[in-house]
N, CA, C and O atoms as CSV, one atom per row, in Angstrom:
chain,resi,resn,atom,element,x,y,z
A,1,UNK,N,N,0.811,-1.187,0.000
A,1,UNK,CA,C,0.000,0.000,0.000
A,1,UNK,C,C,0.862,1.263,0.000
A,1,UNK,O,O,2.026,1.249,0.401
A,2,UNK,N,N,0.385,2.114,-0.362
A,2,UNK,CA,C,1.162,3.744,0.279
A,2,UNK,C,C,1.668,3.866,1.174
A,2,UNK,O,O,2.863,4.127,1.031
A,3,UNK,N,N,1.179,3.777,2.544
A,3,UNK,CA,C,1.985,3.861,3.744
A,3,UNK,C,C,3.469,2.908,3.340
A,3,UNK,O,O,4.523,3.524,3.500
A,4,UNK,N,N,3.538,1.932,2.997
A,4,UNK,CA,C,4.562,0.397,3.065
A,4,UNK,C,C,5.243,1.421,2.179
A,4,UNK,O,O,6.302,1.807,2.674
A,5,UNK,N,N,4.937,1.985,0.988
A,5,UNK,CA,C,5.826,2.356,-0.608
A,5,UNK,C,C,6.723,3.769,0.072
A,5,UNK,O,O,7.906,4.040,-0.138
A,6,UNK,N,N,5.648,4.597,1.010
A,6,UNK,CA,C,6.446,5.419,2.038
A,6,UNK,C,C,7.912,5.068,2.627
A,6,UNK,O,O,9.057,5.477,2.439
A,7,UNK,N,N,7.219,4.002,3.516
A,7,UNK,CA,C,8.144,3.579,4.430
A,7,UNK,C,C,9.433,3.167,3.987
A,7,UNK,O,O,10.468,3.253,4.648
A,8,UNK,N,N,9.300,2.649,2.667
A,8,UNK,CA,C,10.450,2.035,1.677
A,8,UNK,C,C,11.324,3.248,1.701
A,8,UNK,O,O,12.456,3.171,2.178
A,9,UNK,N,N,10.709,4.707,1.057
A,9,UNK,CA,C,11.563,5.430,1.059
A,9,UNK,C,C,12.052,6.675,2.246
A,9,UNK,O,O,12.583,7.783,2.170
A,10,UNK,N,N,11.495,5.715,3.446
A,10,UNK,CA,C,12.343,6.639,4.406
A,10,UNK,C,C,14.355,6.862,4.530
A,10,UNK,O,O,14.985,7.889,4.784
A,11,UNK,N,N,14.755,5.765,4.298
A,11,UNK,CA,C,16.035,5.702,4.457
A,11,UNK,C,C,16.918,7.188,3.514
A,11,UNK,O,O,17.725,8.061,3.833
A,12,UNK,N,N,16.135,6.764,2.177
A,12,UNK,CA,C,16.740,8.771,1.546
A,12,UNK,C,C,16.126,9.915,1.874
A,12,UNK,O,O,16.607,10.986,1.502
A,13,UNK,N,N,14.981,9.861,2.612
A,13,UNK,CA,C,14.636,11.008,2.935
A,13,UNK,C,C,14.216,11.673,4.157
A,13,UNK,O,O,13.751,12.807,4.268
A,14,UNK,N,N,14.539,10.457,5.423
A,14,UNK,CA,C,14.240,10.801,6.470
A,14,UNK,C,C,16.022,11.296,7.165
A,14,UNK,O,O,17.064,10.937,6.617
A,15,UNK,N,N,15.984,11.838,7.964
A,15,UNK,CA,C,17.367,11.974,8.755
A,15,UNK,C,C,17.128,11.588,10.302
A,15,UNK,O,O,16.226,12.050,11.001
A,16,UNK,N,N,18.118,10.640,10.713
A,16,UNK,CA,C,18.084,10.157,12.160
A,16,UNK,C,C,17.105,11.131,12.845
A,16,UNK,O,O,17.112,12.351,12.679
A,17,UNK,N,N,16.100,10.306,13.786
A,17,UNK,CA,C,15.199,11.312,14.655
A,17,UNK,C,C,14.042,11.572,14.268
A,17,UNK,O,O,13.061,11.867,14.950
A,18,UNK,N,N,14.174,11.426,12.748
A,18,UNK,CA,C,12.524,11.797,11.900
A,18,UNK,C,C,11.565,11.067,12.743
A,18,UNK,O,O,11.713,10.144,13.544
A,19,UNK,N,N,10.199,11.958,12.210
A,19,UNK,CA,C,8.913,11.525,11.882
A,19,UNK,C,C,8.571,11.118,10.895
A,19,UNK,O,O,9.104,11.529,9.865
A,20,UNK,N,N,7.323,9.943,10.848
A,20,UNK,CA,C,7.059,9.079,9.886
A,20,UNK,C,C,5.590,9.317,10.537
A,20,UNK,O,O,5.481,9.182,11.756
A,21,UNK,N,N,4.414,9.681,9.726
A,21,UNK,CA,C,2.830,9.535,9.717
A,21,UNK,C,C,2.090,9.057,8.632
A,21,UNK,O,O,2.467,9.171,7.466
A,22,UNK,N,N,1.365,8.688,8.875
A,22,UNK,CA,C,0.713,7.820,7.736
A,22,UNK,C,C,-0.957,7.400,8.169
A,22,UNK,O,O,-1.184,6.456,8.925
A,23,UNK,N,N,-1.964,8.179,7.618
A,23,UNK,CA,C,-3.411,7.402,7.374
A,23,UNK,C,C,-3.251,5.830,6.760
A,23,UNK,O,O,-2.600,5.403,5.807
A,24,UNK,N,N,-3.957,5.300,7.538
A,24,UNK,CA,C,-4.074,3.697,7.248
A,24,UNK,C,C,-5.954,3.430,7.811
A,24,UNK,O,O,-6.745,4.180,8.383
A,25,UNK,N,N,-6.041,2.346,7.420
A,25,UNK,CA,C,-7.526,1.227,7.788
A,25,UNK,C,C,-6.786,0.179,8.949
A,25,UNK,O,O,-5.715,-0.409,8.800
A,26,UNK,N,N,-7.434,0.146,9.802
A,26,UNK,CA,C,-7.104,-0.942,11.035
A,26,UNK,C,C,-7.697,-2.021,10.112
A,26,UNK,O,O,-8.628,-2.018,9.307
A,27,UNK,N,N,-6.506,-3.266,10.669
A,27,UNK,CA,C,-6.964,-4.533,9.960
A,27,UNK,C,C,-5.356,-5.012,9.744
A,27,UNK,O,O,-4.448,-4.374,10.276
A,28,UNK,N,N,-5.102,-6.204,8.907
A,28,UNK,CA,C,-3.908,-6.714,8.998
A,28,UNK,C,C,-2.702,-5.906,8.049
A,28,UNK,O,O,-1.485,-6.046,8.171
A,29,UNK,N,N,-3.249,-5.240,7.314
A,29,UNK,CA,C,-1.863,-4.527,6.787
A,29,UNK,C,C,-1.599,-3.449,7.222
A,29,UNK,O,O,-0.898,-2.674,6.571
A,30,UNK,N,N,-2.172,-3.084,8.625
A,30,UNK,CA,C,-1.754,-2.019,9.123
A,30,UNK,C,C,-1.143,-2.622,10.132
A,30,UNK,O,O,-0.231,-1.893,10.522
A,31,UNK,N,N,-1.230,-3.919,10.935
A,31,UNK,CA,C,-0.449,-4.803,11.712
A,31,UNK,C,C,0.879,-4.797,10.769
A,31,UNK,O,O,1.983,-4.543,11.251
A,32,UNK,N,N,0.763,-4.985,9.902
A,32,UNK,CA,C,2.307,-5.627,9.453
A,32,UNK,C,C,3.352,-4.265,9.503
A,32,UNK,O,O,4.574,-4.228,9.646
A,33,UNK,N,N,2.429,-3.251,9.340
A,33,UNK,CA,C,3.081,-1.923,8.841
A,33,UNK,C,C,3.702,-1.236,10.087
A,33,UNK,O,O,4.778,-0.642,10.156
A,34,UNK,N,N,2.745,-1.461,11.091
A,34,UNK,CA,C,3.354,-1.019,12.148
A,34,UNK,C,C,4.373,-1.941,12.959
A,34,UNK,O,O,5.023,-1.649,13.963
A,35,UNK,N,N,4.326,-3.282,12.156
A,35,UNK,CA,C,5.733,-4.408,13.091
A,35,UNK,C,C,6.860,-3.605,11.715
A,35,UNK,O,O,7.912,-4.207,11.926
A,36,UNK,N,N,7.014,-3.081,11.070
A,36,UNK,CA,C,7.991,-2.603,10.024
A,36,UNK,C,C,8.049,-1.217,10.363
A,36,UNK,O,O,9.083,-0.644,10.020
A,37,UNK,N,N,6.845,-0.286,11.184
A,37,UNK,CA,C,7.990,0.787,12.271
A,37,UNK,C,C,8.608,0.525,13.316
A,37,UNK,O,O,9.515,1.147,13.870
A,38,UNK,N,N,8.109,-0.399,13.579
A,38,UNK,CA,C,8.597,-1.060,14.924
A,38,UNK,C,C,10.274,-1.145,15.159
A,38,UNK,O,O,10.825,-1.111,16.259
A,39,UNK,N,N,10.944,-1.263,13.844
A,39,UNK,CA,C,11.837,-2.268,13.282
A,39,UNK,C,C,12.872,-0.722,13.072
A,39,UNK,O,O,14.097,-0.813,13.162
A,40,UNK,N,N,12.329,0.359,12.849
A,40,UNK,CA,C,12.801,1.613,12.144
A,40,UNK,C,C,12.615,2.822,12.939
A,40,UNK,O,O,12.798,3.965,12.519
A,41,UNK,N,N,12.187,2.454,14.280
A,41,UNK,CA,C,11.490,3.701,14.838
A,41,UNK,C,C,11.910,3.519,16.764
A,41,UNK,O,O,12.271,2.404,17.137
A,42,UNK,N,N,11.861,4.107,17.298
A,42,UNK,CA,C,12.140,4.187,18.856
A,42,UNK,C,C,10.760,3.968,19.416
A,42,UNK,O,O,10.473,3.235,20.363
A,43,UNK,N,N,9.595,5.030,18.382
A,43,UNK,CA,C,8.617,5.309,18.870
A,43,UNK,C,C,7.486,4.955,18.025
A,43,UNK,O,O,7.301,5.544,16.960
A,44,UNK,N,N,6.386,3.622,18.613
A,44,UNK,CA,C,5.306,4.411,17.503
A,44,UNK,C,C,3.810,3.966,17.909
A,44,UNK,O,O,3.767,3.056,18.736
A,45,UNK,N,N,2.783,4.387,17.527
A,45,UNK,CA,C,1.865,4.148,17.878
A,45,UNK,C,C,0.730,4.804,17.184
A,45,UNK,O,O,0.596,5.727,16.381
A,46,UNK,N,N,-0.028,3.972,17.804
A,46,UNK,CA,C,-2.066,4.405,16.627
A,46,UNK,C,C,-2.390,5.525,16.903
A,46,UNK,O,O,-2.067,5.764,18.067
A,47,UNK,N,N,-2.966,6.514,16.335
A,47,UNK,CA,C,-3.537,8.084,16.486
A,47,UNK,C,C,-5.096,7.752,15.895
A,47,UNK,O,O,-5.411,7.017,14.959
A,48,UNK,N,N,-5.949,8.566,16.789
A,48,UNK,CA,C,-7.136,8.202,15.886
A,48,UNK,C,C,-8.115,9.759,15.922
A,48,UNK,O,O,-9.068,10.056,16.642
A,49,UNK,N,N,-7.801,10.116,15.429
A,49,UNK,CA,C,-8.140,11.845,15.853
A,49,UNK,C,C,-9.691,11.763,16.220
A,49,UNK,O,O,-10.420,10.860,15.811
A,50,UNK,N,N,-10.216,13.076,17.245
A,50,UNK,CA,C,-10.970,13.403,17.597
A,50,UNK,C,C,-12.588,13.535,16.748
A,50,UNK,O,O,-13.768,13.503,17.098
A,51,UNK,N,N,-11.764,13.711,15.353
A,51,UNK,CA,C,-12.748,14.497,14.389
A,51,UNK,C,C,-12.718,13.424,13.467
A,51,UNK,O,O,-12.918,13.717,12.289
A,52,UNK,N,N,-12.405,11.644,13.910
A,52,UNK,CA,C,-12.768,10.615,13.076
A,52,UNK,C,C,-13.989,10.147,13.636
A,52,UNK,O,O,-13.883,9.982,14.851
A,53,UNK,N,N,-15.299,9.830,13.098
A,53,UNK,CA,C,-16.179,9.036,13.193
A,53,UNK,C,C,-15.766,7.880,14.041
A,53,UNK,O,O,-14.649,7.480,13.714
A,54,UNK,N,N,-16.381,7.120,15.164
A,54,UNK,CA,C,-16.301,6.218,15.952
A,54,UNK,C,C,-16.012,5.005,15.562
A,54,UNK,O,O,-15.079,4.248,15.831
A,55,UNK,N,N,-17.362,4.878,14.581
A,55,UNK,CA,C,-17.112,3.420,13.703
A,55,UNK,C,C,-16.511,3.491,12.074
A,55,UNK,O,O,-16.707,2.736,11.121
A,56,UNK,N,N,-15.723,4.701,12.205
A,56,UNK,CA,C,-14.735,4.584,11.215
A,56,UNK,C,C,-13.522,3.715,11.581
A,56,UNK,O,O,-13.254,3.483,12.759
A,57,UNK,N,N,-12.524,3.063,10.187
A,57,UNK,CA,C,-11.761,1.971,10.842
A,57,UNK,C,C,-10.639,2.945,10.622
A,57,UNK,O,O,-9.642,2.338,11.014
A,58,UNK,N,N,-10.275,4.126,10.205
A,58,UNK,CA,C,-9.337,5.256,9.934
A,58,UNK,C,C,-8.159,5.134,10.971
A,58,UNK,O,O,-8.773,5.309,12.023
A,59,UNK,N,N,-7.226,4.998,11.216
A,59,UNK,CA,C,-5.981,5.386,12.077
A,59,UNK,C,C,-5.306,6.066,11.291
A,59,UNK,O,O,-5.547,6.251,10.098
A,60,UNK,N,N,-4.019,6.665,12.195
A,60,UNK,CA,C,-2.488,7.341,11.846
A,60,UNK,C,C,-2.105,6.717,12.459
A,60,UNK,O,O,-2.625,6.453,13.543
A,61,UNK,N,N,-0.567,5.991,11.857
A,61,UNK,CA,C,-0.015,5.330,12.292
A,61,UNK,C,C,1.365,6.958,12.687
A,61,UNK,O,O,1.795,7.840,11.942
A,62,UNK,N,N,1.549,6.734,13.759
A,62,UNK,CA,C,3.010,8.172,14.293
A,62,UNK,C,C,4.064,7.427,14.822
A,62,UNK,O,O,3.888,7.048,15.980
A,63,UNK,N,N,4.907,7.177,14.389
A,63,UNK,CA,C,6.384,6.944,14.294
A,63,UNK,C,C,7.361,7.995,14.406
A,63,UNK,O,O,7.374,8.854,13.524
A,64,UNK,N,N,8.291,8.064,15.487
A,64,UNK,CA,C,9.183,8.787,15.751
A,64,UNK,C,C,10.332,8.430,16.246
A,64,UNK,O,O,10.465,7.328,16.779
A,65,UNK,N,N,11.531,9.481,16.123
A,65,UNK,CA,C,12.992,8.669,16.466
A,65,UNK,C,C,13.199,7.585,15.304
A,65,UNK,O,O,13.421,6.395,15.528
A,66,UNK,N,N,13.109,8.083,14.204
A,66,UNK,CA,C,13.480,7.556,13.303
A,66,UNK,C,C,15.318,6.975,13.249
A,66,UNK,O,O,15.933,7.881,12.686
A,67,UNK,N,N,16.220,5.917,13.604
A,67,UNK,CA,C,17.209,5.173,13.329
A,67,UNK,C,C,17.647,4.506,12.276
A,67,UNK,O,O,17.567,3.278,12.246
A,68,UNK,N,N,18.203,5.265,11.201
A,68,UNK,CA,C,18.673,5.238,9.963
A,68,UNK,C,C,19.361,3.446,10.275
A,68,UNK,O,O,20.058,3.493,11.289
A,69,UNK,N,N,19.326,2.201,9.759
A,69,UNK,CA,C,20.435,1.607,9.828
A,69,UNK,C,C,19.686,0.199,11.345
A,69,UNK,O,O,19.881,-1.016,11.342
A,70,UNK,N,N,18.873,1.027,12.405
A,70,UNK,CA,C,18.861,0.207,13.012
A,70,UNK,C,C,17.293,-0.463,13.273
A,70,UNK,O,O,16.282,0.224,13.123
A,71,UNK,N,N,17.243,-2.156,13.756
A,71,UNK,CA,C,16.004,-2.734,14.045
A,71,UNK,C,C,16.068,-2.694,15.414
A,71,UNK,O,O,17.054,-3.080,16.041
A,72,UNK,N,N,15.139,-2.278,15.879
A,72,UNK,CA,C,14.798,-2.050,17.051
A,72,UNK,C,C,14.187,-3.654,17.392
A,72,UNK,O,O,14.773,-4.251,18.294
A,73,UNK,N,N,13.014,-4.379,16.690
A,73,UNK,CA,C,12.409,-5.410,17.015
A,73,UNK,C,C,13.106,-6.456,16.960
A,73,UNK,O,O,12.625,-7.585,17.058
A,74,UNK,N,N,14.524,-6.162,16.769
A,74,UNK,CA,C,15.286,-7.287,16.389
A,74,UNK,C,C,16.139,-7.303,18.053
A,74,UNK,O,O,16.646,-8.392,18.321
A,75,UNK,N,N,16.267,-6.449,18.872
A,75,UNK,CA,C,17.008,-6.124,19.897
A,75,UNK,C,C,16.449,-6.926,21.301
A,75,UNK,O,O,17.017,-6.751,22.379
């Protein structure tokens, strides 16, 4: 998906420390997406803003402390 084709190109365009955000649908490819910030990130977690509908399945996925080079889920 977009978010994943993103994430591909964080390494040229993010610099150690970045932020990474991304609209996604809860469900399994947003599981996988967030075990692949997991992997790239210090920090990350679901956002679901105020001004989303309840039984919308809408998240932001927010990733921060971006680590050029390192897996965190691997540690």
């Amino acid at each position: 998906g977009l978010c994943s084709s993103l994430l591909d190109l964080a390494p040229d365009v993010l610099e150690p420390g970045g932020t990474f955000l991304c609209k996604t649908w809860a469900g399994s490819q947003s599981l996988a997406l967030r075990k692949r910030l997991t992997g790239q990130f210090q920090n990350t977690r679901a956002v679901k803003p105020r001004a989303s509908r309840k039984e919308s399945a809408e998240v932001y996925l927010l990733a921060t402390q971006y680590q050029r080079g390192k897996d965190f889920a691997e540690d």
